[in-house]
Gaussian input, Z-matrix of N, CA and C with variables (Angstrom, degrees):
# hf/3-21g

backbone

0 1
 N
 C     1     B1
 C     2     B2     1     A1
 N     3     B3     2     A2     1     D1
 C     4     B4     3     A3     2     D2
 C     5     B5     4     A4     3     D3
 N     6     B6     5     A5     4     D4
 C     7     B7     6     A6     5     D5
 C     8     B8     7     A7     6     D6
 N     9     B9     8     A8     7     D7
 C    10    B10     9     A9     8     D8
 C    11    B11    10    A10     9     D9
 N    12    B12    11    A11    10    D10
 C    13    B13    12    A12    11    D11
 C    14    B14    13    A13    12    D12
 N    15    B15    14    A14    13    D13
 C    16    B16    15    A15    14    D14
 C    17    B17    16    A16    15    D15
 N    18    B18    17    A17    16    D16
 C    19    B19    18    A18    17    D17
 C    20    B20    19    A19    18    D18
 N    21    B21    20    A20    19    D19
 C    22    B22    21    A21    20    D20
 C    23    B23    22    A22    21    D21
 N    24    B24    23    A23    22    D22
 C    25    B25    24    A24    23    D23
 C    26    B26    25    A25    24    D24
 N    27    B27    26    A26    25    D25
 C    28    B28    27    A27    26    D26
 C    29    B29    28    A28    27    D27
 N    30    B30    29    A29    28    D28
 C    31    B31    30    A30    29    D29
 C    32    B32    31    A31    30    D30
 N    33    B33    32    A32    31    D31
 C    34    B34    33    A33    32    D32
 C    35    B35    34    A34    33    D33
 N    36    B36    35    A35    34    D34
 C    37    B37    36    A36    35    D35
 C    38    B38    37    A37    36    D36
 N    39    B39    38    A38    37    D37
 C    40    B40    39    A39    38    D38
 C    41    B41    40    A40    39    D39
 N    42    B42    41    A41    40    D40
 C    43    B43    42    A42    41    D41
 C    44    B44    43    A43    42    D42
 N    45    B45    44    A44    43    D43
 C    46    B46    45    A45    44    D44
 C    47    B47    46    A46    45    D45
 N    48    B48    47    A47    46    D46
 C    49    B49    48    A48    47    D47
 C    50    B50    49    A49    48    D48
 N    51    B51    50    A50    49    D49
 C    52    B52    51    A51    50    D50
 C    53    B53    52    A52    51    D51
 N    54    B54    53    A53    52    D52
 C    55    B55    54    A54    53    D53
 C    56    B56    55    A55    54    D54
 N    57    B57    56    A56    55    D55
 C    58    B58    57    A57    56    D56
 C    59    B59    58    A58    57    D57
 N    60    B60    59    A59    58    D58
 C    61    B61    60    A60    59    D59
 C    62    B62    61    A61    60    D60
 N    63    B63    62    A62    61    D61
 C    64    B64    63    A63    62    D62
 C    65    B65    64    A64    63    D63
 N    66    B66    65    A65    64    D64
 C    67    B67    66    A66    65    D65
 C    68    B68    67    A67    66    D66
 N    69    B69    68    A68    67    D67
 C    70    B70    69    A69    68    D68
 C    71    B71    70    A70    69    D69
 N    72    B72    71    A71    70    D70
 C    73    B73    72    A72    71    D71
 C    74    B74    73    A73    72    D72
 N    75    B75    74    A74    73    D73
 C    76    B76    75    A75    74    D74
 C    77    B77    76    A76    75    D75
 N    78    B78    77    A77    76    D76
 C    79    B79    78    A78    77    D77
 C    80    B80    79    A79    78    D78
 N    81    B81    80    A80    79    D79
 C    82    B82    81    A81    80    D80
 C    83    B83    82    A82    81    D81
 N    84    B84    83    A83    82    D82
 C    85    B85    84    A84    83    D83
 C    86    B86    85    A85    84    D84
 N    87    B87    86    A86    85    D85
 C    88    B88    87    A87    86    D86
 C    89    B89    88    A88    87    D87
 N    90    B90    89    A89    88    D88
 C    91    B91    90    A90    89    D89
 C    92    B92    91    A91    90    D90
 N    93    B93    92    A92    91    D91
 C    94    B94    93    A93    92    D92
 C    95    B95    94    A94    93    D93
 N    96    B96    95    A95    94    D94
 C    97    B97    96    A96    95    D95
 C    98    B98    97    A97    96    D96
 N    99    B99    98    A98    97    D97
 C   100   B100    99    A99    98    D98
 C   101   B101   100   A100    99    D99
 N   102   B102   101   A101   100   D100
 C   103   B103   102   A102   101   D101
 C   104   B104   103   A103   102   D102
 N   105   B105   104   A104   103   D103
 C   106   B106   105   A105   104   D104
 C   107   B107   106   A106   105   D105
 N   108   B108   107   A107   106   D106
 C   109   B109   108   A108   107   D107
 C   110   B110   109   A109   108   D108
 N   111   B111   110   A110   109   D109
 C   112   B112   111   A111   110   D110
 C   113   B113   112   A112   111   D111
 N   114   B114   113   A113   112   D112
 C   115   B115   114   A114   113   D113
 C   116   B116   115   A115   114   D114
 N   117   B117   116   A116   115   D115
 C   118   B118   117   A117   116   D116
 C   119   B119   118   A118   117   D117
 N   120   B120   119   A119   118   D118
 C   121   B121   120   A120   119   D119
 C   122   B122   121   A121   120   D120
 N   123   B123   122   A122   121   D121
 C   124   B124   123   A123   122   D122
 C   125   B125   124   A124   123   D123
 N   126   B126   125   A125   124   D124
 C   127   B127   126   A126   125   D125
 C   128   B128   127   A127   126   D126
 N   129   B129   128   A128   127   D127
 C   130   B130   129   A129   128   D128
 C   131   B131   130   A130   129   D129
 N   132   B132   131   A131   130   D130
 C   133   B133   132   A132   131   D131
 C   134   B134   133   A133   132   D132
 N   135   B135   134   A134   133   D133
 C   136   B136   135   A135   134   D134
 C   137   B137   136   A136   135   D135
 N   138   B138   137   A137   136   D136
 C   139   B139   138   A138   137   D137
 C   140   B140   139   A139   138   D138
 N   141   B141   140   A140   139   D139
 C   142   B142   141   A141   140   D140
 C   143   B143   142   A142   141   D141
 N   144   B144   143   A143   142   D142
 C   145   B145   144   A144   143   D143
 C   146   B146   145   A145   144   D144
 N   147   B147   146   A146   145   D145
 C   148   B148   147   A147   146   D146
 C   149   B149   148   A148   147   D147
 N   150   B150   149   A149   148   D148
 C   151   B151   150   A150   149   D149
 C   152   B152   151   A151   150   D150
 N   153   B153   152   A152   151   D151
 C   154   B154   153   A153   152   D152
 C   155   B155   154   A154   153   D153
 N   156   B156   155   A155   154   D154
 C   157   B157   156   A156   155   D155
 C   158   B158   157   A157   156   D156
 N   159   B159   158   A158   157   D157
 C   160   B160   159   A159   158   D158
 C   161   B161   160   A160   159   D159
 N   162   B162   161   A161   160   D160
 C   163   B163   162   A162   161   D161
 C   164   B164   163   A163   162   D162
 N   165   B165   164   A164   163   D163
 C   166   B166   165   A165   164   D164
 C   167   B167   166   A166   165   D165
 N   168   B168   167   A167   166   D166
 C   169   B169   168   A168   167   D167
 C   170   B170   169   A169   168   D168
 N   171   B171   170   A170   169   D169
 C   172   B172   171   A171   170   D170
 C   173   B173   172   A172   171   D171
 N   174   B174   173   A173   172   D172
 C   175   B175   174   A174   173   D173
 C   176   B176   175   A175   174   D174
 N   177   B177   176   A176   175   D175
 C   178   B178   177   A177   176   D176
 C   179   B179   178   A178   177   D177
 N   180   B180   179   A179   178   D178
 C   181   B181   180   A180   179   D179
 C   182   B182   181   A181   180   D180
 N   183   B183   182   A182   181   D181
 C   184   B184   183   A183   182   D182
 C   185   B185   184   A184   183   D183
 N   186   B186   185   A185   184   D184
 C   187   B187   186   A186   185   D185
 C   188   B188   187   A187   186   D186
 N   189   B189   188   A188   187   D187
 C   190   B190   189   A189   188   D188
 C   191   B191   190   A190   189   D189
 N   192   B192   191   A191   190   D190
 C   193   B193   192   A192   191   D191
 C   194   B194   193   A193   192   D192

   B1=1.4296
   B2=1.5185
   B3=1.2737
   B4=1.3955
   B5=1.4500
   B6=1.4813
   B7=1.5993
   B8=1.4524
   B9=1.4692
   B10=1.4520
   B11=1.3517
   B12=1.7417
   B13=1.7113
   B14=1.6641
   B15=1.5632
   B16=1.5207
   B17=1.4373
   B18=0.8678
   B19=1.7074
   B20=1.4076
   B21=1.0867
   B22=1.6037
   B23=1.5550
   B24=1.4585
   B25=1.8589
   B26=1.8049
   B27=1.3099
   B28=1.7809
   B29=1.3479
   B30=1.2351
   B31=1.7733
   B32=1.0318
   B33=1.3975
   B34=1.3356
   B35=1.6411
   B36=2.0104
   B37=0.9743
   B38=1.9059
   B39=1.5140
   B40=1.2397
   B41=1.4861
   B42=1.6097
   B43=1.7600
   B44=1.6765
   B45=0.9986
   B46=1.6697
   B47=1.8489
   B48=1.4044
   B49=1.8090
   B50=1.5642
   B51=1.6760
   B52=1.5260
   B53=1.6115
   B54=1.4063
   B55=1.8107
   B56=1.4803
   B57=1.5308
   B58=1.5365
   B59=1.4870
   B60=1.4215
   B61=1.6392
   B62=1.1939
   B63=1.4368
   B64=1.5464
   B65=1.4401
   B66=1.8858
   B67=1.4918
   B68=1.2546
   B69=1.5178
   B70=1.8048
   B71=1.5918
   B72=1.6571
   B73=1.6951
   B74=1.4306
   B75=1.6655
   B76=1.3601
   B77=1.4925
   B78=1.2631
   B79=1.7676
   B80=1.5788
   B81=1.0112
   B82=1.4020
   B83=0.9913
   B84=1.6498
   B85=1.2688
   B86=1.5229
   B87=1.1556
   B88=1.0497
   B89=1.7136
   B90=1.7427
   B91=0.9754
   B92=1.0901
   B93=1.7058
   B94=1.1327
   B95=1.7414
   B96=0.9115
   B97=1.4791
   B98=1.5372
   B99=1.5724
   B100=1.2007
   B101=1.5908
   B102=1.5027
   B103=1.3919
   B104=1.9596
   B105=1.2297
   B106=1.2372
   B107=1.4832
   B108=1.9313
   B109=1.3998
   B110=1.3333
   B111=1.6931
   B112=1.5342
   B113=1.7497
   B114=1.0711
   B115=1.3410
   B116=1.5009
   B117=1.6042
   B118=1.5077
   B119=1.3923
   B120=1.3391
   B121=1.0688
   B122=1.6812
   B123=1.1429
   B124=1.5685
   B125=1.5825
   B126=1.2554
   B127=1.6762
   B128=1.4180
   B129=1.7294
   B130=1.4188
   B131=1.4751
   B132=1.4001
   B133=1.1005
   B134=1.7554
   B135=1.3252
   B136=1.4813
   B137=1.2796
   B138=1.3957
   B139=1.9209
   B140=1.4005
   B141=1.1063
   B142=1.5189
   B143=1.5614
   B144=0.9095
   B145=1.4624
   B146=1.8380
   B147=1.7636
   B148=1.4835
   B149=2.2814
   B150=1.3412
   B151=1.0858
   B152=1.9583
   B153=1.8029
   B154=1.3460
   B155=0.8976
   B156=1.4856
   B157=1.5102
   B158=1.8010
   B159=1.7635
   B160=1.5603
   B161=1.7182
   B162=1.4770
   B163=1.6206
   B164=1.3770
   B165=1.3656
   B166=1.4354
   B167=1.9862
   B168=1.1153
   B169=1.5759
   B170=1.3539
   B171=1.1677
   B172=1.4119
   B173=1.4289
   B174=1.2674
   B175=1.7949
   B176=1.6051
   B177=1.2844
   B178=1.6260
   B179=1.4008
   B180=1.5847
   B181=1.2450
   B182=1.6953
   B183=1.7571
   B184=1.0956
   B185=1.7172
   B186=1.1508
   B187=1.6206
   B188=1.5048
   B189=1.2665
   B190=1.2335
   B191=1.6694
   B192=1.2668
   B193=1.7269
   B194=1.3273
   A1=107.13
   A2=112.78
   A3=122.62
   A4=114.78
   A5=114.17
   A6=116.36
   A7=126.43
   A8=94.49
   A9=103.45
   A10=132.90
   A11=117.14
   A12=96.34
   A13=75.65
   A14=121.47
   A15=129.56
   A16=107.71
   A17=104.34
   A18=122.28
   A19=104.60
   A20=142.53
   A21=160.80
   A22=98.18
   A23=100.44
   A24=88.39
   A25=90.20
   A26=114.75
   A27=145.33
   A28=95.43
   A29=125.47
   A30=134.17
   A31=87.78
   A32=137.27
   A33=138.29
   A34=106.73
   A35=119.32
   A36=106.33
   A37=114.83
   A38=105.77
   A39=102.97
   A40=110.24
   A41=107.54
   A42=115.62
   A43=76.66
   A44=135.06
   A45=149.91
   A46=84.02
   A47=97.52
   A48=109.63
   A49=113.35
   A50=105.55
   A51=125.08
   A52=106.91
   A53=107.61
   A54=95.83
   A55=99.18
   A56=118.08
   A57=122.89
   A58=117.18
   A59=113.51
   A60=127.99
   A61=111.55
   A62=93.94
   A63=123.48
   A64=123.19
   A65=113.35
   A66=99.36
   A67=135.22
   A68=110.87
   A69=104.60
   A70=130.69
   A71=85.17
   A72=108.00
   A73=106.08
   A74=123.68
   A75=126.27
   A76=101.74
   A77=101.73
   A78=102.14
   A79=118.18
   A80=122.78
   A81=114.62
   A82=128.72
   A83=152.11
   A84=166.76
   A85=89.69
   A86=129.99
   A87=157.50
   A88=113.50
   A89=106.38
   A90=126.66
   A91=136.61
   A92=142.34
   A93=150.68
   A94=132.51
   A95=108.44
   A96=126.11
   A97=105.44
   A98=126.51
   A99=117.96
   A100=98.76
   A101=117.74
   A102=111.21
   A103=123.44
   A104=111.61
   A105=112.72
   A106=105.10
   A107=110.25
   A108=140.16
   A109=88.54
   A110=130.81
   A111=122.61
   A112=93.78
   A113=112.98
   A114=118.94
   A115=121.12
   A116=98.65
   A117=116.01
   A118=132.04
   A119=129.87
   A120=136.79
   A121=114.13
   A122=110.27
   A123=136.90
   A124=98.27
   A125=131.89
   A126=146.23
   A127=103.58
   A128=107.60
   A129=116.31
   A130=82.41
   A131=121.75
   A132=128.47
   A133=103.78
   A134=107.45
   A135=111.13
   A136=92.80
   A137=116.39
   A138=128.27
   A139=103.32
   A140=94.63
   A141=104.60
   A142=101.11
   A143=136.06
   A144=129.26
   A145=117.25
   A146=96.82
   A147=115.86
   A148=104.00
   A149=110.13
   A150=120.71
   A151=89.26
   A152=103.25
   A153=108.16
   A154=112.00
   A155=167.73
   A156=161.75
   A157=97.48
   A158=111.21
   A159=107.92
   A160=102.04
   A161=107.48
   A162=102.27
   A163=102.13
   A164=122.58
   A165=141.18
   A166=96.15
   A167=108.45
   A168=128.01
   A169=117.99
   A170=106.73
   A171=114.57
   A172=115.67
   A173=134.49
   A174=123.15
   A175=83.02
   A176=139.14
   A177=131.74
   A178=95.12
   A179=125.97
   A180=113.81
   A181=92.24
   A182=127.73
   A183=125.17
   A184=118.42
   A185=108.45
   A186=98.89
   A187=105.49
   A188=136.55
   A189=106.98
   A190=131.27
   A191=102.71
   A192=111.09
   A193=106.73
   D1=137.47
   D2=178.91
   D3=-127.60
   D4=121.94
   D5=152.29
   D6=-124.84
   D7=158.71
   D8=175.26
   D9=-136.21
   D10=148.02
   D11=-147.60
   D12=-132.37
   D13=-170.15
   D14=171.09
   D15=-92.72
   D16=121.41
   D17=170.78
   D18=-30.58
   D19=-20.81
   D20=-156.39
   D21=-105.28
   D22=-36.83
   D23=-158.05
   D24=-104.83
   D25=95.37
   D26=147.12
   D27=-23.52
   D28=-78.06
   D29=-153.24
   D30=-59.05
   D31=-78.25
   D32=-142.62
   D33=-59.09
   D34=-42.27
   D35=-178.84
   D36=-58.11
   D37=-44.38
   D38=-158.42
   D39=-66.50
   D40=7.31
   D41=-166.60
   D42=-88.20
   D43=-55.69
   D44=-120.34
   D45=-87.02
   D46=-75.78
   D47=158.36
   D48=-1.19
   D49=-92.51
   D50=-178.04
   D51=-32.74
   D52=-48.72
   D53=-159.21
   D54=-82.52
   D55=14.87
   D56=164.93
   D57=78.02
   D58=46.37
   D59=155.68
   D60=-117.20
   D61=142.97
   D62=-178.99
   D63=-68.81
   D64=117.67
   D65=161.43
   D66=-58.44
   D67=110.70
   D68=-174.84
   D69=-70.56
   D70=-26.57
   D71=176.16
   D72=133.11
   D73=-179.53
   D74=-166.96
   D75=-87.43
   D76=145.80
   D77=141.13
   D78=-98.80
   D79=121.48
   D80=164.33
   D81=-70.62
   D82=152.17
   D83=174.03
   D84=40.53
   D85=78.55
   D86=-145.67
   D87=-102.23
   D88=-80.44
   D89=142.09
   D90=-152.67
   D91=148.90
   D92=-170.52
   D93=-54.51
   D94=87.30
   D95=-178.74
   D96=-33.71
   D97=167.67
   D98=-166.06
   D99=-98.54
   D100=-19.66
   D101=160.40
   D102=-66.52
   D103=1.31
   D104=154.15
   D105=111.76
   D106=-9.70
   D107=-153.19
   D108=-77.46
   D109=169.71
   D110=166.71
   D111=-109.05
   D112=140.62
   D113=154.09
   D114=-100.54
   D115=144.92
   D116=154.85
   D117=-89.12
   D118=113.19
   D119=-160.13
   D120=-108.96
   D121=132.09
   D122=175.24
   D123=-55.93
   D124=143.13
   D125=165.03
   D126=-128.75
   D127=134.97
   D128=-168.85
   D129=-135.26
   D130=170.65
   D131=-179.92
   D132=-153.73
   D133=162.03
   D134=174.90
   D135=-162.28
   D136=147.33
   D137=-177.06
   D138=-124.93
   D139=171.19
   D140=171.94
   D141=-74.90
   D142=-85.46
   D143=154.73
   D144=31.06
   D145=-67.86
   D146=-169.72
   D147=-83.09
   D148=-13.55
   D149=-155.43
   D150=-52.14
   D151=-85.67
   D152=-170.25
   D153=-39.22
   D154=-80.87
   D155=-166.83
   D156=-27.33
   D157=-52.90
   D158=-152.05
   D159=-91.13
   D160=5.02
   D161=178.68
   D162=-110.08
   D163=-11.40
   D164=-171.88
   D165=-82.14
   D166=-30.90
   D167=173.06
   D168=-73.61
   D169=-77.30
   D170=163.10
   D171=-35.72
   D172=-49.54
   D173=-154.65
   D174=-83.26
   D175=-30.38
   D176=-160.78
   D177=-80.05
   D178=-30.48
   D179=-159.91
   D180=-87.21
   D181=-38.59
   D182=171.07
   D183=-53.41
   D184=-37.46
   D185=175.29
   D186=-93.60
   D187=-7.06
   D188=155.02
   D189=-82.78
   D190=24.89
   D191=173.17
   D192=74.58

């Protein structure tokens, strides 16, 4: 699974971070903002590989409220 957020937007990475995917690195001029601006965008990654450890995370953080 792959996402991608704007190099600009902090929160979103450290949201992306927490649920335990990997920064892959930037893309530059990435894609075009609606102000016409280009953005650079953040790449996170998660594998099947990384899944059990990060769902094993997730359900503790869901049952701990």
């Amino acid at each position: 699974m792959v996402w991608h957020t704007d190099l600009l937007n902090e929160r979103s990475q450290a949201a992306i971070a927490r649920l335990g995917a990997v920064r892959e690195g930037v893309l530059r001029k990435h894609r075009i903002r609606a102000d016409g601006t280009w953005r650079d965008s953040v790449q996170f990654a998660m594998t099947d590989d990384d899944w059990p450890e990060v769902a094993a995370r997730l359900r503790q953080r869901l049952a701990a409220g």
